[in-house]
KEDOFI-131604 format. One line per 4 residues: number of its first residue (from 1); their letters; for each residue x, y, z of N, C-alpha, C. Coordinates in Angstrom, 3 decimals, always signed. Layout:
N
NUM	A	X:Y:Z:X:Y:Z:X:Y:Z  ... $
***
This chain:
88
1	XXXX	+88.594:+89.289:+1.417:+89.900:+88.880:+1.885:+90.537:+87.960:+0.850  +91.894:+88.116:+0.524:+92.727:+87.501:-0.591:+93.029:+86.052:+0.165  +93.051:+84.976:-0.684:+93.456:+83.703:-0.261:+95.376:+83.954:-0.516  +96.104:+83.561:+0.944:+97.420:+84.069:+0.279:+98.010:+82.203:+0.217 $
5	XXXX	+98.973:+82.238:-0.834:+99.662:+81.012:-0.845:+101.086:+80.789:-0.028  +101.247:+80.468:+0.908:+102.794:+80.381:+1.111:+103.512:+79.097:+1.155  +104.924:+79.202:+0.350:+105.596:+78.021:+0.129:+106.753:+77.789:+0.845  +106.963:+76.988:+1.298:+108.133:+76.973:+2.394:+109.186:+75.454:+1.998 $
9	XXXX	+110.374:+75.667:+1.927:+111.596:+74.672:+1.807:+111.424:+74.268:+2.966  +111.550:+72.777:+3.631:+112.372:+72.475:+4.836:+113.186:+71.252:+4.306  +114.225:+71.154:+4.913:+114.814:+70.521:+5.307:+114.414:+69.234:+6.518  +114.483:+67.957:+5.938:+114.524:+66.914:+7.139:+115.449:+66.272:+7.719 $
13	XXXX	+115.168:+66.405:+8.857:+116.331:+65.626:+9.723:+116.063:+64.832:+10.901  +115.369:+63.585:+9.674:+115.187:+62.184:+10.570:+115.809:+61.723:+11.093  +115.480:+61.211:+12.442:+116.407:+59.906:+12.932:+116.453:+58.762:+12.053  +117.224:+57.374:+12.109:+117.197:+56.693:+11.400:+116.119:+55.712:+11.445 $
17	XXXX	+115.118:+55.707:+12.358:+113.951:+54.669:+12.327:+112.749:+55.672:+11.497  +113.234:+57.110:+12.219:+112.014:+58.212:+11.035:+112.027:+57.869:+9.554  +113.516:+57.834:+9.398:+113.947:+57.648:+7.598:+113.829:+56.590:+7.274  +113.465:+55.494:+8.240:+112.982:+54.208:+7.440:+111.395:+54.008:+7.300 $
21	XXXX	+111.063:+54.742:+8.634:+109.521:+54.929:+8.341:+108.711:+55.788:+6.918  +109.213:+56.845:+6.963:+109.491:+57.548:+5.749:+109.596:+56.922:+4.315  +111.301:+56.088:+4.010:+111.303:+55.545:+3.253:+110.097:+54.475:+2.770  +109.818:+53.829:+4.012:+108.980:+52.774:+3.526:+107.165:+53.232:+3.103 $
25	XXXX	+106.546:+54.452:+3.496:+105.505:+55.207:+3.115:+105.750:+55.619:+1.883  +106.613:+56.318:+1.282:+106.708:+56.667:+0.142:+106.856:+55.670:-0.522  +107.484:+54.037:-0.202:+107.332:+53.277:-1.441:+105.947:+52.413:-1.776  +104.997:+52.578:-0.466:+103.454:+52.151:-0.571:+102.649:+53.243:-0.931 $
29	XXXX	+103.055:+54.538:-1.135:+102.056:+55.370:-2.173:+103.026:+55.048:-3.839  +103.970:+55.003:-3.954:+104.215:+54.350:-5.227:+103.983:+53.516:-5.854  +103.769:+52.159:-4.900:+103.396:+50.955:-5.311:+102.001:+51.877:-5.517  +100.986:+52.444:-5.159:+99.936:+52.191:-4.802:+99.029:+53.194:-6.261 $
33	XXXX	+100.174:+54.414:-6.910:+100.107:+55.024:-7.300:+100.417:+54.061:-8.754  +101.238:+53.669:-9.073:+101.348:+52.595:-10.266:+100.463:+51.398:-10.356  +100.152:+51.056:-9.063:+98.407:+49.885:-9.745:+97.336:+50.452:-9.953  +97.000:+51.895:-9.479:+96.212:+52.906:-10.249:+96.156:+52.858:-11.461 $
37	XXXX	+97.696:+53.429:-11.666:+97.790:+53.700:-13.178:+97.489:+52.300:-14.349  +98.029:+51.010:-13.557:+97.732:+49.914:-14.131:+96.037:+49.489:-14.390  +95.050:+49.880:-13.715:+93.973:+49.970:-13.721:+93.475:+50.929:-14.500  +93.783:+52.081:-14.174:+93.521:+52.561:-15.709:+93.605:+52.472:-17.162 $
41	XXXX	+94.855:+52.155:-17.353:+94.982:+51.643:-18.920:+94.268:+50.488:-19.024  +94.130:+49.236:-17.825:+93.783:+48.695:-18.845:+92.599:+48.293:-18.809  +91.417:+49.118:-17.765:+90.301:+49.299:-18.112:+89.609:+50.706:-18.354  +90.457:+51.791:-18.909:+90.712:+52.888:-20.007:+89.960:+53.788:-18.879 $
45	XXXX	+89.834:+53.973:-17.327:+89.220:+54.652:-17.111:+90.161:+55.915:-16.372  +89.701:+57.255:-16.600:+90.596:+57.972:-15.909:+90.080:+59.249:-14.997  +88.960:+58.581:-14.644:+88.199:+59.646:-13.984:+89.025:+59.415:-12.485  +89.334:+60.461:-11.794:+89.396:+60.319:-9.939:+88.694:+59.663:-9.465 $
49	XXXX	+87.376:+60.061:-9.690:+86.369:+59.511:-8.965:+86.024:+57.970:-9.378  +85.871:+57.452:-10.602:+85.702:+56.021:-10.820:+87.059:+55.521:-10.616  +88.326:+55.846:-10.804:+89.200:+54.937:-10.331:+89.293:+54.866:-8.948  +88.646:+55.668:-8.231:+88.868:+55.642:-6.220:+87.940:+54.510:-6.081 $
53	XXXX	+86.777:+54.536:-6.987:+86.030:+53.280:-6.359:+86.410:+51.865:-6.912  +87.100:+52.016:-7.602:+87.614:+50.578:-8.423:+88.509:+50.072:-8.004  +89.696:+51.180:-7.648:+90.818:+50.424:-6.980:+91.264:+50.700:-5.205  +90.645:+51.758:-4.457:+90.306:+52.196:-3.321:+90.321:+50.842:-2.445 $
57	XXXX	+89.448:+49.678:-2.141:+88.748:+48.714:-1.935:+90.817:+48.073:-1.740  +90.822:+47.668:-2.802:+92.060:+46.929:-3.357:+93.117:+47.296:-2.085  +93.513:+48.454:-2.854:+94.285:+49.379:-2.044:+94.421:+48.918:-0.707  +93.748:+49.684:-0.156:+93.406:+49.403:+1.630:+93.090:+48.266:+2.321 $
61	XXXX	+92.694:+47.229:+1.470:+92.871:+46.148:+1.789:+94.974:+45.115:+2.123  +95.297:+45.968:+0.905:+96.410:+45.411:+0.926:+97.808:+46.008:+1.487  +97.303:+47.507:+1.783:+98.310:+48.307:+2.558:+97.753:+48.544:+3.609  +99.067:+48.921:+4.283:+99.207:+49.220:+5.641:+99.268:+51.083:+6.031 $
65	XXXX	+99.322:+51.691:+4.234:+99.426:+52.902:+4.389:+98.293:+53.624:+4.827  +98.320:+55.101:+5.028:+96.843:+55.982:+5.455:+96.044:+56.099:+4.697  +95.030:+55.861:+4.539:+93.771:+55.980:+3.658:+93.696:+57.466:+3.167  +94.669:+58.131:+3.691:+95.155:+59.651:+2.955:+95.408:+59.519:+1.932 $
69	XXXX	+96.766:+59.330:+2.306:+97.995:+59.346:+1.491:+97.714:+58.227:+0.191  +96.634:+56.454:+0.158:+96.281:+56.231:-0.791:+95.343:+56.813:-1.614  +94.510:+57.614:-0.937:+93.519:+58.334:-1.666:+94.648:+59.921:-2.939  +95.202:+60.326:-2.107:+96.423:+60.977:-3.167:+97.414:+59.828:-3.763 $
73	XXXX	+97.094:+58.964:-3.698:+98.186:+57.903:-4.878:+97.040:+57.944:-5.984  +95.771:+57.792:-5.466:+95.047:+57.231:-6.859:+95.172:+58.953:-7.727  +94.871:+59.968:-6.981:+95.046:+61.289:-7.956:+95.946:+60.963:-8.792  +97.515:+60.600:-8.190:+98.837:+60.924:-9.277:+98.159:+60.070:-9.735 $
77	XXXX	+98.098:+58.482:-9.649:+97.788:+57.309:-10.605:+96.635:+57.874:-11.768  +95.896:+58.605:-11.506:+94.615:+59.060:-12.804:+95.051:+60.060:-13.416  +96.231:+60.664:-12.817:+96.682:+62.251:-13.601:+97.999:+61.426:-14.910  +98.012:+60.076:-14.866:+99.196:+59.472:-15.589:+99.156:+59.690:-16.957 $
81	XXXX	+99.660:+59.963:-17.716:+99.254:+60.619:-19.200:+99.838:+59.305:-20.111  +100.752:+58.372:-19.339:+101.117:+57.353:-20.215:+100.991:+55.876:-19.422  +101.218:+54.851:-20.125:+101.244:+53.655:-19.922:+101.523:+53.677:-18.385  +101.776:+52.591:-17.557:+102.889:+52.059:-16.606:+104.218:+51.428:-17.442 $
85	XXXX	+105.776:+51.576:-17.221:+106.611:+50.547:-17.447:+106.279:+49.068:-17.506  +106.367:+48.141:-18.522:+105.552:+46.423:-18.466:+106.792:+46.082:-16.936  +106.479:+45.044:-16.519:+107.076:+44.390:-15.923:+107.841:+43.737:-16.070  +108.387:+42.971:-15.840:+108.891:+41.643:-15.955:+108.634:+40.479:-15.438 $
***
């Protein structure tokens, strides 16, 4: 039996407490996805697996997000091919 892929567009149409809930998840896998990446450079590691245990701990300690959705921040964060932006 063939594995089939299907891709589907939707459209959302949050209420306005959905779209703030929303908004505010996507900006704690970002945050969460850029101190990844900050952990990587600058202790050069870029494995999935050693950065989940290095910064995992961190993470979930300090968010309120799903232990999902940080566990896919650290992927993007190790798939980062460049620096983070410095701060200010």
């Amino acid at each position: 039996m063939r594995n089939v892929k299907v891709v589907v567009q939707v459209k959302l149409l949050p209420t306005p407490a959905q779209a703030a809930a929303l908004a505010a998840t996507l900006r704690g896998c970002n945050m969460a996805a850029d101190r990844v990446s900050v952990v990587a450079f600058e202790r050069k590691v870029f494995s999935r697996n050693d950065l989940h245990k290095l910064v995992y701990p961190e993470l979930r300690a300090a968010s309120r997000t799903r232990s999902n959705l940080l566990t896919g921040s650290v992927s993007i964060g190790a798939s980062s091919t460049t620096p983070p932006p410095a701060t200010a």
